[in-house]
N, C-alpha and C positions, 0 to 999 in steps of 0.2 A: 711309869713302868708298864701300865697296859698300853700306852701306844708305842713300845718298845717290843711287845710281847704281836699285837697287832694294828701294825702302823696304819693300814689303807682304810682304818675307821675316822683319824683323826682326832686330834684332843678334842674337839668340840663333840662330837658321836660320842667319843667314850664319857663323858661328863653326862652326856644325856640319859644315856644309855645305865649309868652310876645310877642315875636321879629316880630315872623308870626300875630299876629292880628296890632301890628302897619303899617307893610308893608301892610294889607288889609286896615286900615283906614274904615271911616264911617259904620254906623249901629254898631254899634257898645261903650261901654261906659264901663268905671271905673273911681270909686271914692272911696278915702283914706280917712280913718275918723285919727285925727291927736289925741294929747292929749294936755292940755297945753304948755307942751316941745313941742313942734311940734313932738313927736314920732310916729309913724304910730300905732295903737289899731284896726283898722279894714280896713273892704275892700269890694266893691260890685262888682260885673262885671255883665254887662247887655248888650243884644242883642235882636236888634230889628227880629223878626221871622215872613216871611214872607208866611210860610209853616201853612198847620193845627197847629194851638197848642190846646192841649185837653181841653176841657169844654171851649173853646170863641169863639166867634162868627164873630169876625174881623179879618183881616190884615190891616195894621202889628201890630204885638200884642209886647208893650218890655217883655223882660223875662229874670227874676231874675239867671243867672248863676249860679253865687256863692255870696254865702255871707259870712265873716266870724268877729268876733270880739273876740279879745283878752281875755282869761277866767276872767284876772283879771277885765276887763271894761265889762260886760256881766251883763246887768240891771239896766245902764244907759242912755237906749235910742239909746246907739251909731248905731243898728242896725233897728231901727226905724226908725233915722232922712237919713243912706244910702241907706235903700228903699224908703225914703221921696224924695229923689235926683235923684233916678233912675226914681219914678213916673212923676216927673217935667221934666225931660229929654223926657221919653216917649212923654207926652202932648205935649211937644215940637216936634216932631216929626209926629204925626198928628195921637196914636194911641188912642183908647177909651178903652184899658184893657191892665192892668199888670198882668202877672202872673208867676210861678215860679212851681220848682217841689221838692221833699224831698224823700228821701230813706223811702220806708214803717215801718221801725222800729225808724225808727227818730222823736221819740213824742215831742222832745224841738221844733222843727224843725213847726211841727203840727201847735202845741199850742202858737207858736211865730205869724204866720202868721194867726190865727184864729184873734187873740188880735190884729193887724190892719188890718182889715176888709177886707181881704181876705177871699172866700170862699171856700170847698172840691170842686172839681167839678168830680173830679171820681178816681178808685184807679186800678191797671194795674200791671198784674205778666206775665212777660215776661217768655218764655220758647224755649228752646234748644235743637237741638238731632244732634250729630254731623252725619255726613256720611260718607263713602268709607274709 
């Protein structure tokens, strides 16, 4: 699912990548959303940021990685109730805001996190000019 979620890492990256956030441990969370079979249909990953994160006003803020849910389970809630578990974890943790980011053309993405009650807090076009 996370090379569903994003492909240009690669299974092999995202394995590594797996390996390297268990050997760092804390601040750190995922949660697998299962289906009746116990089959895996989604996934959250959350880190606690202890850095500016844009539009909040605290540290540590958790912040929504990634999220993904399988297309067939897609409007079932399943990615409501693993933001619900990331929020819970946060709290847990001692933050007073979640927040998360989405690629500018990613309107499901938008319109998902408008509908629980997330707010825009500001929008950001990075730019590039190589040199030598």
């Amino acid at each position: 699912m996370r090379n569903a979620l994003w492909p240009e890492e690669g299974v092999a990256g995202h394995r590594d990548e797996a390996r390297a956030m268990l050997e760092v441990g804390g601040g750190q969370v995922a949660f697998v959303a299962l289906d009746l079979a116990d089959r895996p249909i989604g996934f959250v990953e959350a880190v606690l940021r202890h850095d500016y994160v844009n539009g909040c006003d605290s540290s540590p803020v958790a912040f929504v990685e990634g999220l993904y849910v399988e297309p067939a389970h897609r409007g079932e809630a399943v990615a409501r109730a693993l933001v619900a578990a990331v929020e819970q974890w946060g709290g847990g943790q001692g933050c007073t805001e979640l927040a998360s980011d989405a690629d500018i053309t990613n309107l499901a993405s938008h319109a998902f996190y408008r509908a629980i009650g997330f707010e825009e807090t500001e929008r950001v076009v990075y730019f590039r000019k190589r040199i030598g």
